[in-house]
N, C-alpha and C positions, 0 to 999 in steps of 0.2 A: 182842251185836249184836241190833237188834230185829228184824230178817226170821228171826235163829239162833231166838230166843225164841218170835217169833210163830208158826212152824211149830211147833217141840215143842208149843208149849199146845194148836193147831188138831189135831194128831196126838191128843193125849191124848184132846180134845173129842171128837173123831169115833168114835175106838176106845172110849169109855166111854158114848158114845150109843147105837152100832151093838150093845155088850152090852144094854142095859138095851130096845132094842126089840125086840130079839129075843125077849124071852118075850111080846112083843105077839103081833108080826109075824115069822114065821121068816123067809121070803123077802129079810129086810133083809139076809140075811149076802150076798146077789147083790151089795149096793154095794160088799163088798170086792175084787170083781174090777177097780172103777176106783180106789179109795181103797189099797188093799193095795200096790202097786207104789209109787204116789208116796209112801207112806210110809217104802217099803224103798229108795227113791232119796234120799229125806231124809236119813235117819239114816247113809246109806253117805255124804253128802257133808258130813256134820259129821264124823264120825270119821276121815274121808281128809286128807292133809296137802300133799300139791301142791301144788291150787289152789284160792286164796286164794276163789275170786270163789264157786266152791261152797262152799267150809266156811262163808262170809260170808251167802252164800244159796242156803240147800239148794233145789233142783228147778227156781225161777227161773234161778238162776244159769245152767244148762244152754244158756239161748238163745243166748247169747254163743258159747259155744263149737259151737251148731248153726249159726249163722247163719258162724263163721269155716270151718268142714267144708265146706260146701258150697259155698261160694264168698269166697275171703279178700278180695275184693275189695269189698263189702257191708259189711266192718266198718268201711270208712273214712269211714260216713255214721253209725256210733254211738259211735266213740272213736280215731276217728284225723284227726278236723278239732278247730282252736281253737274258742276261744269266737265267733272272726269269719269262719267254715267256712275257714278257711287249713287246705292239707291236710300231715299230718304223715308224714316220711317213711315208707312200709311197709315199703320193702323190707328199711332198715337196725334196725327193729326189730323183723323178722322174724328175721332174720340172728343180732344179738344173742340171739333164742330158743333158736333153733336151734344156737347155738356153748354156750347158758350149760346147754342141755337133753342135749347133746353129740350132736345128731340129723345127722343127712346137714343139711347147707348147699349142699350143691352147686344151681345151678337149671339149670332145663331151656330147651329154646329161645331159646339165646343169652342178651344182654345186657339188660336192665331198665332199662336206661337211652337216651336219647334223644342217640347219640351226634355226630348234626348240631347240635342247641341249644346256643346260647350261655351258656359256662359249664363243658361238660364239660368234664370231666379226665382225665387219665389218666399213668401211668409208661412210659416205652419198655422194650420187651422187647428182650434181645441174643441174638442166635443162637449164643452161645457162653455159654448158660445154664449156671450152676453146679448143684451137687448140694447143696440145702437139707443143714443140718450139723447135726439134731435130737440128734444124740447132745453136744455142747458144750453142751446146757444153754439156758436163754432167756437172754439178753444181761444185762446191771447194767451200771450208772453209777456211778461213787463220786464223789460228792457232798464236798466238803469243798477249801476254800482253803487258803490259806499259815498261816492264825491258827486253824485250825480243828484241835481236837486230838483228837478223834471222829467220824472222817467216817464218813460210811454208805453202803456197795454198792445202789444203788436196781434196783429192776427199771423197766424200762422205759415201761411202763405201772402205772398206780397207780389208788387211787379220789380222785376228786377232793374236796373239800372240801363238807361236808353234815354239818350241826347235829344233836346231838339237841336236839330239839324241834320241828323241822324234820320231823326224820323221826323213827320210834317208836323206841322200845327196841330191839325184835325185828330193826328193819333193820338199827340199827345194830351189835345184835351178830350178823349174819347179814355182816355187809362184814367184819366184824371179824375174824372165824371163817373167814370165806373166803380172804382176807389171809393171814393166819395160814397158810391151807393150800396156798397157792401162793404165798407169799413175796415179797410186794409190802405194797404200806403204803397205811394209810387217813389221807385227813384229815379231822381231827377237825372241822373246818368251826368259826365261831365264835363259838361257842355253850358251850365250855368242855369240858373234858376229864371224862366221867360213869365210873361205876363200868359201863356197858355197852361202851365204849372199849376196858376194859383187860379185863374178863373172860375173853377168849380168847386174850389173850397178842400178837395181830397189831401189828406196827410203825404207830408212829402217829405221824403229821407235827399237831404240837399248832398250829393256829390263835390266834393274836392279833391281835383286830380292834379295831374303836375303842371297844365297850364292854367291852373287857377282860374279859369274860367268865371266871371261875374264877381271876382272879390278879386282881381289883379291890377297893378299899378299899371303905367304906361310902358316898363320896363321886362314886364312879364313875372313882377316876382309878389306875392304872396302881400296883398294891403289887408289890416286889422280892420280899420274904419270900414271897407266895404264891407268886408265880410259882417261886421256885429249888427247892421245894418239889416243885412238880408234873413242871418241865420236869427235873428231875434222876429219874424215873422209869423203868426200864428199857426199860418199853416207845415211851418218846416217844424216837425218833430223831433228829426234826429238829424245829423250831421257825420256824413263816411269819407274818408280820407282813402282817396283810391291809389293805392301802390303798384297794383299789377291787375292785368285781367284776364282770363284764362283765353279768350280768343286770339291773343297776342302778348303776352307776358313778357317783362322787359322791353317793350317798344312805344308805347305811345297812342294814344289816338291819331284816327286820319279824319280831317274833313275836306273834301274835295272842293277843289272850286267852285265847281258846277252847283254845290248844294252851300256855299258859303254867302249868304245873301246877304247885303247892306242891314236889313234887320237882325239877321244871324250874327254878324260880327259887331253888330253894338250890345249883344247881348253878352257877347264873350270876351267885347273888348281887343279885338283884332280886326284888320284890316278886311276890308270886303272880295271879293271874288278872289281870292290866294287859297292855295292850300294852306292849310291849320293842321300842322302836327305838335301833337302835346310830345314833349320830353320825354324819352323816357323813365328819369327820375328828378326826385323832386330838391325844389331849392331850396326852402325851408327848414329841410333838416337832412343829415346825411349820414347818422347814426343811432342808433336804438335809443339810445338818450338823448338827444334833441328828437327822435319820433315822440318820446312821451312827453319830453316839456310842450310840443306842438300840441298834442292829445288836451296837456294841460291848459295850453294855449287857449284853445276853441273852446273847452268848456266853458272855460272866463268869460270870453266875450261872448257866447251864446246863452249866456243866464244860467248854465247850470244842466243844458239837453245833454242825452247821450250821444256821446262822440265813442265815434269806433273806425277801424280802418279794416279795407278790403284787398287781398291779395290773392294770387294765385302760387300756389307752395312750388320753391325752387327747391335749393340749399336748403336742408331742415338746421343744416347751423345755423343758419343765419334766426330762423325762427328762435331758437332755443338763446339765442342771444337778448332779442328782442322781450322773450317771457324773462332774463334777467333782468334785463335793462329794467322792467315792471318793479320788482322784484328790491332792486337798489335804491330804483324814486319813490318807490311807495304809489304811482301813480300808472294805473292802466285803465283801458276801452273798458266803455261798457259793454261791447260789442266786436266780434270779428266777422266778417264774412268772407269766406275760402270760397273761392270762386276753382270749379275743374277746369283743368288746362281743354277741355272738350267741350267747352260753355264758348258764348258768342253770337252774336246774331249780327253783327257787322262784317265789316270787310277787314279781312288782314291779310297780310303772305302768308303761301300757304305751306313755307316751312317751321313757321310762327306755329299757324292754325292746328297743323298735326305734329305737329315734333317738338313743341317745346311746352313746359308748364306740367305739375305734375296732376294726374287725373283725379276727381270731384272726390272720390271716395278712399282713394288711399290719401288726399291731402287735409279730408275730414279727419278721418281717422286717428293722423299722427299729431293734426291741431291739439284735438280734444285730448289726447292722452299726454302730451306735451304741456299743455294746460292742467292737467291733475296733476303731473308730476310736479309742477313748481307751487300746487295749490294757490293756483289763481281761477281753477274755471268755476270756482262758488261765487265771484263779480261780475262776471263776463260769458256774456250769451253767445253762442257761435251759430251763422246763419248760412248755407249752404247755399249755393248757387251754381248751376249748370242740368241744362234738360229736364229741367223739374216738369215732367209734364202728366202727372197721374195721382193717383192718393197712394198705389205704390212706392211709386216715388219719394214720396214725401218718409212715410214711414221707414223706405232701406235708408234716409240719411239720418234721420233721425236717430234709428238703433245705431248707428256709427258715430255721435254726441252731438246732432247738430240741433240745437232748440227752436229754429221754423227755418224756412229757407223762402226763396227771392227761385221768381221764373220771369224770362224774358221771352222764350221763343214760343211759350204757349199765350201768355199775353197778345203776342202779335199774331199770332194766327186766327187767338177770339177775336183785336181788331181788323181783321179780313187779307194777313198774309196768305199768299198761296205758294209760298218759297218759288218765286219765278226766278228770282239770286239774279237781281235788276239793283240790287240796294246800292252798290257801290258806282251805279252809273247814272242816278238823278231819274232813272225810267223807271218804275216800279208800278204797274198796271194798276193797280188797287189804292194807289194813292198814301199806301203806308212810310214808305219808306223813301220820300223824294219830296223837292220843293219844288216842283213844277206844277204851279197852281191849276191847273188844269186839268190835271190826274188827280191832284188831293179834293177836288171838287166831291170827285166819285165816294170818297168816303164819309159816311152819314153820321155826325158826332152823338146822336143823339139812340143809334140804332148800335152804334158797335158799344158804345157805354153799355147796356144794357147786356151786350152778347160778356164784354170783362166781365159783368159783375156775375154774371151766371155762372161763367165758367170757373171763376172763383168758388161761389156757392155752394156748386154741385160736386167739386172736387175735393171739399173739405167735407162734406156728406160722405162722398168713395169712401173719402179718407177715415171717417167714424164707422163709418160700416167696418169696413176691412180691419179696423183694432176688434170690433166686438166680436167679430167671426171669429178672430183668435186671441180671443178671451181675453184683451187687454184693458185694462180699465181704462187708461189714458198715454198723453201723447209721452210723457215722462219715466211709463215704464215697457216703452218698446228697451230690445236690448238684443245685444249682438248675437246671439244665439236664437232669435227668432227669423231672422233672415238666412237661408239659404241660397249656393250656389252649386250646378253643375262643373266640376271641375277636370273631369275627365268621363269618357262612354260608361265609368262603372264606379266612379269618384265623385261621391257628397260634400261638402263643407258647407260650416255655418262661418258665419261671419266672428263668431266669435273663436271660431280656428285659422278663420284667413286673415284679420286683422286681428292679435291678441294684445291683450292690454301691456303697454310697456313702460 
């Protein structure tokens, strides 16, 4: 990193100066009473492995964390607004710190939140609160239909789907490793399945998206042989076929030059330092029924794993087609995941980002009841994805039909994002989100693994507490009438009035 670099060389400089003046001038040795400290503050914050932002920039780096000590409210004017000062939430990637660091979360002085504004939310509490059941373990899903001949125990919360290349090595085998130690599964995002995926042994849901990324011919189009290959790996569990994504729906992946590295592109099967933009649809198949013969496809050659595909809800025709298309072959996912058009942790345009793709919980909502209506969702597990970042969270998609869900942007925060929104420019301070070996240095695989797995942990604890407060036995019988919304200064709704079964 060049602030790592430019410090050492400025240290050496000053300390081989301050010798050779001294047989001038003795008096010079007085400047080490100011030079002496900041070099011993240097050298402690390159050798130190927490945080990213000091090993990244020794003695600078400091201001960041003086300026959040004193008042955490100050930081929202150097890394918690967009590029258009839109201001990004504190509280819940405070929280996230704090659950992935395993520090007190508790806050003081009530609620943080503005519970007269339009929009709050909230679960009803029951005065015949149950006794949270930590000793049963954190909850799983098994995953797997009628055709499925390896289904897999999911944990409830997962990490959501994020590329290498996208993100560094380092992150990746820091999710991976975390995974691994709290027993949840990462997706590989996609970008194709890299030897830092499997490293650590952690369950990995393998991504197929429309540039086939790690299973593609020379051609760009969709090879059997790779694919049965990779997906028949111990560690790939399940297998998602990605159709759209909510931070850009209908467009594609981008990989920038700058992050498309000689090893990046033998992973993916593309040429090196070029932009990589995936398609944005796929060649494979181009109708509801070749989507499931494909469905059918991958089962085959993957021995029998759950195959599912991930979208973000456009057209609900088009959906309602697809649950036919199921419907006529006899052949559907074991698995959907509805990604909100509000989900993302990459780069897109940002008339993509905010205006297109329909939002996490009306596109939940209409999946699952579109799914009753054709009586398919008794095969088929629906897995939520967008801002999952609380046990809140978890529990309003849940009461909306989703059986676990997938979080990206808390993921990245336990491995030491600090949204500096650097991701799409190869700089990213903290080493998350950039292939500049010099900044992924800063990140410690062995220190953020530890902060995933916590943060996982402890959010799935939130999340048990918060059903027994309101008297729910389990994750199965939340229901849309436990969730509440403010819908005007003197207007209630439950969710079971704002989305009604249709």
């Amino acid at each position: 990193m060049k602030a790592r670099n430019t410090f050492i060389l400025t240290s050496i400089i000053i300390i081989v100066s301050i010798i050779l003046i001294y047989f001038i001038w003795r008096p010079v040795l007085w400047s080490l009473i100011f030079f002496g400290p900041l070099i011993l503050i240097g050298y402690s914050d390159i050798l130190q492995h927490k945080q990213a932002i000091r090993r990244n920039f020794p003695v600078i780096g400091h201001g960041r964390y003086l300026l959040e000590s004193l008042r955490p409210e100050i930081m929202q004017y150097f890394v918690e607004t967009d590029t258009e000062g839109r201001p990004i939430n504190r509280i819940f990637r405070t929280l996230v710190y704090q659950r992935s660091k395993k520090v007190n979360d508790t806050s003081p002085f009530g609620t943080q939140m503005d519970v007269y504004k339009v929009g709050y939310e909230w679960i009803d509490h029951s005065i015949y609160a149950k006794k949270p059941e930590h000793g049963k373990g954190l909850p799983r899903i098994k995953i797997g239909g009628r055709n499925c001949r390896q289904p897999y125990s999911a944990s409830l919360l997962n990490i959501s789907a994020m590329s290498y290349g996208a993100l560094s090595k380092n992150a990746i085998m820091a999710m991976n490793k975390g995974a691994g130690m709290g027993n949840f599964a990462q997706n590989t995002g996609e970008g194709g399945l890299s030897e830092y995926h499997l490293k650590y042994g952690g369950d990995l849901v393998w991504q197929i998206g429309t540039g086939y990324f790690g299973c593609r011919d020379k051609n760009g189009n969709f090879s059997p042989e790779m694919f049965r290959e990779k997906a028949n790996r111990d560690n790939v569990k399940m297998i998602e076929i990605k159709i759209s994504q909510g931070a850009k729906p209908g467009h594609g992946g981008i990989l920038p030059a700058s992050k498309n590295t000689p090893e990046i592109a033998a992973i993916r099967g593309v040429e090196p330092h070029t932009d990589v933009h995936s398609p944005p649809m796929h060649s494979a198949f181009s109708t509801p029924v070749e989507l499931m013969q494909f469905v059918k496809e991958l089962r085959n050659l993957s021995g029998g794993k759950p195959i599912g595909f991930k979208l973000c809800l456009g057209k609900k025709k088009e959906f309602e087609e697809i649950c036919q298309a199921m419907v006529e072959t006899g052949v559907s996912p074991d698995f959907i995941t509805v990604d909100g058009g509000e989900g993302g942790t990459g780069a897109a345009p940002v008339e993509f980002s905010n205006s297109l793709g329909m939002p996490l919980r009306e596109g939940l909502a209409f999946a699952y009841d579109t799914l009753t209506r054709f009586n398919l969702k008794k095969d088929i597990k629906l897995i939520a994805s967008g801002k999952i970042l609380s046990g809140f969270h978890i529990a309003r998609v849940l009461a909306l039909g989703a059986d676990l869900c997938n979080s990206a942007r808390a993921m990245m925060l336990a491995t030491g994002c600090i949204q500096a929104l650097q991701c799409n420019n190869n700089t990213c301070p903290v080493g998350v989100a950039t292939q500049n070996k010099q900044l992924m240095k800063g990140l410690n695989v062995e220190d953020k693994a530890k902060r995933v797995c916590n943060f996982h942990h402890e959010t799935l604890r939130s999340f048990i507490e918060l059903m027994a407060a309101a008297g729910i036995s389990g994750p199965s019988d939340i229901g849309r009438e436990h969730i509440n919304r403010r819908v005007s200064a003197i207007q209630i709704m439950n969710y079971a009035q704002l989305y009604p079964l249709c």
